[in-house]
KEKE-3310 file (N, C-alpha, C; in steps of 0.2 Angstrom, whole numbers, plus 5000, padded with zeros to 4 digits):
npx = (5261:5273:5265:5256:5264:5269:5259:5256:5264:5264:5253:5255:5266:5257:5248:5256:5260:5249:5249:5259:5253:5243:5249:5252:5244:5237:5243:5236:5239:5250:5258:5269:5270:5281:5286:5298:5313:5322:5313:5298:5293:5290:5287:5289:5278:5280:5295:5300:5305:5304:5312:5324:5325:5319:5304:5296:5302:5315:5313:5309:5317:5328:5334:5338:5347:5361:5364:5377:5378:5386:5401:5405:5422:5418:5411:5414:5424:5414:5409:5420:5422:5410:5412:5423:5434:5447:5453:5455:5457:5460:5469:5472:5465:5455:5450:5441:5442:5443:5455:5457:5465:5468:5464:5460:5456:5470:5477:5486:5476:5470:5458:5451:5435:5425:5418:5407:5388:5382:5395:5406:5417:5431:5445:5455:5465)
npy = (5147:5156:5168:5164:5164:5178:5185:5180:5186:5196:5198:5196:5205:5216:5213:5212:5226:5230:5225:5232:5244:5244:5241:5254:5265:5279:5297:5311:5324:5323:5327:5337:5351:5358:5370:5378:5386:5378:5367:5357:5347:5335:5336:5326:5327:5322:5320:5330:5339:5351:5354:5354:5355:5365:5368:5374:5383:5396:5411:5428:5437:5431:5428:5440:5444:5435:5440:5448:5467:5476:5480:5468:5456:5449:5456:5467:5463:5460:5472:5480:5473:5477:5491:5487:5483:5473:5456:5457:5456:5457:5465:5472:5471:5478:5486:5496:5497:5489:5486:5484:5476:5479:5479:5491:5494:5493:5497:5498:5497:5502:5501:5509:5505:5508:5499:5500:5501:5495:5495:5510:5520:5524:5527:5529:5525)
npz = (5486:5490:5490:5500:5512:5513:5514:5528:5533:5534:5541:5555:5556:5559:5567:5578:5579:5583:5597:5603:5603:5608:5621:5626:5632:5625:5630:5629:5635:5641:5631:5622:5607:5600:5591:5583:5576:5571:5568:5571:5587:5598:5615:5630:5643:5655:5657:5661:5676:5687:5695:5691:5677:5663:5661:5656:5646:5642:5649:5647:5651:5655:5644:5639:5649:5646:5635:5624:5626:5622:5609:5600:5597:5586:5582:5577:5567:5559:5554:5553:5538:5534:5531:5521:5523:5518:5523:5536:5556:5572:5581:5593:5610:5621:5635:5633:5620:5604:5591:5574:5560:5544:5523:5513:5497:5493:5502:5517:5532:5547:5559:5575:5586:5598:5614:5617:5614:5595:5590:5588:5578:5584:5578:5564:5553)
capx = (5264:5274:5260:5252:5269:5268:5251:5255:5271:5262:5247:5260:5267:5252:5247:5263:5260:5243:5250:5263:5250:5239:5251:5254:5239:5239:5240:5238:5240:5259:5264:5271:5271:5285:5287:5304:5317:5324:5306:5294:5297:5286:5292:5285:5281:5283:5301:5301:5308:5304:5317:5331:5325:5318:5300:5292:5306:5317:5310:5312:5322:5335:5340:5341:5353:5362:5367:5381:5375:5391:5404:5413:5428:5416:5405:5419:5427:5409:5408:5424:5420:5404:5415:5426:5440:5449:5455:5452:5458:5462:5474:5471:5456:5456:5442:5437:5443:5445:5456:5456:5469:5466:5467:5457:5459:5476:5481:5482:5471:5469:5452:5449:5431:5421:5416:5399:5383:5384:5404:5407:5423:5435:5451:5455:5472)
capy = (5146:5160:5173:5161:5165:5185:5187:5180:5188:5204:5199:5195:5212:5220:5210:5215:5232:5231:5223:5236:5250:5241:5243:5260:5269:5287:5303:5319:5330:5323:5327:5343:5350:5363:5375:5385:5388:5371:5362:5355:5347:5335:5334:5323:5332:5320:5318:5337:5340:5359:5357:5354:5358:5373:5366:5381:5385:5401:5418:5433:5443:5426:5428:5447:5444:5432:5443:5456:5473:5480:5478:5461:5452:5445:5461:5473:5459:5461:5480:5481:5470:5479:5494:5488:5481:5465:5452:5460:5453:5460:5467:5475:5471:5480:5486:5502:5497:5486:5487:5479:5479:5474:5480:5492:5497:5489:5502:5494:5501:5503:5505:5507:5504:5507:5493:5502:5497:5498:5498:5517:5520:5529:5531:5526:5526)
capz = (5492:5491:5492:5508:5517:5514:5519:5536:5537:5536:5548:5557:5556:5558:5573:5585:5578:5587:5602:5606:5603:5615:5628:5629:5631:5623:5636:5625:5641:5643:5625:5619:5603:5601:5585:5583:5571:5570:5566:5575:5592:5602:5620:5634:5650:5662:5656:5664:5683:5686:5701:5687:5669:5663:5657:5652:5640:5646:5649:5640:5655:5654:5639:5641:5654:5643:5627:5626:5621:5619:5604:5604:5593:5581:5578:5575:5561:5554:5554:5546:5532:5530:5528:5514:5524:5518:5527:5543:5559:5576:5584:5601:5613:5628:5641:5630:5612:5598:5586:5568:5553:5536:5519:5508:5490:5493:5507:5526:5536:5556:5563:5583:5586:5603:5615:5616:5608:5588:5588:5586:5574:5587:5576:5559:5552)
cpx = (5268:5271:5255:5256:5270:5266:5253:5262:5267:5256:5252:5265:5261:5250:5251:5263:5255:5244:5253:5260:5245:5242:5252:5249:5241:5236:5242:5239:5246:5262:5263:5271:5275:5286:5293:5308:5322:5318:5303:5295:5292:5292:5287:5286:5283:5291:5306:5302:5309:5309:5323:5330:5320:5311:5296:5295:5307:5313:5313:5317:5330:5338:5340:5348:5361:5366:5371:5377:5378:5396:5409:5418:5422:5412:5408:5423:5422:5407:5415:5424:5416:5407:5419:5432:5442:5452:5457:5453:5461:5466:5477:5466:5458:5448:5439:5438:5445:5446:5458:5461:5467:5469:5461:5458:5468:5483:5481:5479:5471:5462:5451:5441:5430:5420:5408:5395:5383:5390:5406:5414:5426:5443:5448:5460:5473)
cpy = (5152:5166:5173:5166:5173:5188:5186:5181:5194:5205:5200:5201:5217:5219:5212:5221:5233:5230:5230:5241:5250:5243:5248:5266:5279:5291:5307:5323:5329:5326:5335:5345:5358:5367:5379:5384:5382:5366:5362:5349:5342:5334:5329:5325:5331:5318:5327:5338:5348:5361:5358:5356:5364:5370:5369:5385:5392:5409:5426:5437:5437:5429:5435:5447:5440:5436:5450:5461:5478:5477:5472:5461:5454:5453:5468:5470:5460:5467:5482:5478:5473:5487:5493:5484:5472:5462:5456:5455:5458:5460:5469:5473:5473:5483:5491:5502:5493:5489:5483:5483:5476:5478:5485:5497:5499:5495:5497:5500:5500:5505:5503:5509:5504:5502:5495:5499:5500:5500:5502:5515:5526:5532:5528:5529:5524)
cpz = (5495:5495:5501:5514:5516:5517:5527:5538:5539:5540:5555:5560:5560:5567:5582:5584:5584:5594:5606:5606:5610:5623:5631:5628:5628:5629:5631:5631:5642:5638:5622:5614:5602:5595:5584:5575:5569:5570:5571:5581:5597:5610:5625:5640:5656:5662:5658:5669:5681:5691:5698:5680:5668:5658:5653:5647:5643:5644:5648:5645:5658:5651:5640:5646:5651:5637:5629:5624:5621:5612:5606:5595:5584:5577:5577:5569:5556:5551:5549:5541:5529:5527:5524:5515:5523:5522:5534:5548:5566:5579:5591:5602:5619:5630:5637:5622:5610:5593:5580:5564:5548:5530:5515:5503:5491:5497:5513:5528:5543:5558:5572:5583:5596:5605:5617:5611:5601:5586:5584:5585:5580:5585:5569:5554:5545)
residu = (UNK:UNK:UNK:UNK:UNK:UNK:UNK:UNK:UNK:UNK:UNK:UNK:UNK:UNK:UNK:UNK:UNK:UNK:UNK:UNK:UNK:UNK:UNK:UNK:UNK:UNK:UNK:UNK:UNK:UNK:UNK:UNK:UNK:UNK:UNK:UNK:UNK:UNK:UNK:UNK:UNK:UNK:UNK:UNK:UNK:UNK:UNK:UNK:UNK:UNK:UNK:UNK:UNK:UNK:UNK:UNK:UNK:UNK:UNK:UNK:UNK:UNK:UNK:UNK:UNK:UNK:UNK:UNK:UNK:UNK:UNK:UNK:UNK:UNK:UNK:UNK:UNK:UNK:UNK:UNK:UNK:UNK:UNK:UNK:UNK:UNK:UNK:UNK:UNK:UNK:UNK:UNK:UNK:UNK:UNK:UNK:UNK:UNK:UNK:UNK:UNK:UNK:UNK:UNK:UNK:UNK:UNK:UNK:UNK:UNK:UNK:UNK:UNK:UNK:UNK:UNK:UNK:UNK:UNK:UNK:UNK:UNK:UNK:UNK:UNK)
# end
């Protein structure tokens, strides 16, 4: 009896699988399949308004416009690190220079760094 009662649970199963498949016919021309850095991605295109989202996924002179390509905070904290300096933290940030102090080989240290591209070393005390 038991095994009667499984079978027709899982036709049963099966059956409202079929139905709900039935209803929604497949459009492969709506569905997207996206590839990036975070996995794989399908998207559905009619869930796309080109007057308000960006369906085509952003274009390469966007992000150009988008991205510093001078020296910031973070990439003069990374710079001095890569130079040797410990616990490095900022001191000054003004329109033409960033300045970081920290510690190395258990001296302090002062570096002022350029806000140009490749955060050029402009002192260093």
């Amino acid at each position: 009896m038991r095994k009667v009662s499984i079978t027709s649970s899982l036709m049963a199963l099966v059956g409202l699988g079929a139905i709900t498949l039935a209803a929604f016919p497949a459009q492969a021309d709506n569905l997207q399949l996206q590839l990036g850095k975070h996995g794989p991605r399908l998207k559905f295109m009619e869930d796309c308004d080109p007057a308000y989202d960006d369906c085509e996924g952003p274009r390469r002179d966007d992000r150009r416009d988008r991205r510093q390509r001078g020296c910031t905070e973070d990439r003069a904290l990374d710079k001095a690190e890569r130079m040797g300096i410990r616990r490095a933290r900022i001191e000054s940030v003004g329109r033409r220079e960033i300045t970081v102090r920290g510690r190395q080989g258990g001296d302090r240290v002062r570096v002022t760094f350029g806000t140009d591209r490749g955060c050029p070393i402009l002192d260093r005390e």
